[in-house]
N, C-alpha and C positions, 0 to 999 in steps of 0.2 A: 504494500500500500504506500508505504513512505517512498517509495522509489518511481510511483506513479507519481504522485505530490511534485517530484522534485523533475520531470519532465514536463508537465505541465506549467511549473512554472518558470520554465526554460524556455518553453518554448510562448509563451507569455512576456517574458522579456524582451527574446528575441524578436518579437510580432510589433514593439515598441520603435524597431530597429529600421523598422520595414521603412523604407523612401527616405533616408537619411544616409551621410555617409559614417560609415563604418572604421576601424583598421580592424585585421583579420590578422593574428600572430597565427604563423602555420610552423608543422615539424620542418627541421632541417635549418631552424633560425632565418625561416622568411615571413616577408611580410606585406601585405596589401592591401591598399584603401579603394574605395571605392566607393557607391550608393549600391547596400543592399536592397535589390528589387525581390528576390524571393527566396526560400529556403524551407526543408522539408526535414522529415521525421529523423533523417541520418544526419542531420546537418549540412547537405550538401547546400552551398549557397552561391547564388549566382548574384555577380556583382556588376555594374555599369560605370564605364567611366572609369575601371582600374588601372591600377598603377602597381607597379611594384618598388616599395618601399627600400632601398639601402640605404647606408651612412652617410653619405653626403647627397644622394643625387635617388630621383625616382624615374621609372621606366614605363610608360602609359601602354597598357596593354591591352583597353577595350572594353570589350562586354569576357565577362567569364565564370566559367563554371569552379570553383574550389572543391573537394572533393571532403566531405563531414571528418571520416578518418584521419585528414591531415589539419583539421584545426583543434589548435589550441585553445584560444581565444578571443571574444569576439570584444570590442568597443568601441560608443560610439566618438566619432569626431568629432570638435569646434567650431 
């Protein structure tokens, strides 16, 4: 039950997220901003307008799909 609780309300935050921009910490120490337009039960989340985030400089890579299994975590942007 508590493990229902805590998907729901995950996925209740993340519904907060929706048409705003995001940054998305993924495995392998990357990272991507974008406008979260949708996202599903696995956390696969499609972003618009992203970028790929590194240390000095960012790389615009479009519309795209992230893959739930490689995220970390998700926040929103300023």
């Amino acid at each position: 039950m508590a493990e229902s609780n805590l998907q729901t309300n995950t996925f209740r935050v993340i519904s907060n997220y929706l048409n705003t921009n995001v940054l998305v910490k993924m495995k392998g120490n990357r990272k991507v901003k974008g406008i979260l337009t949708s996202f599903d039960q696995h956390l696969n989340l499609i972003l618009d307008k992203a970028e790929e985030v590194g240390e000095n400089s960012s790389k615009p890579i479009g519309l795209v799909l992230l893959r739930g299994d490689n995220v970390i975590a998700i926040s929103p942007v300023g």
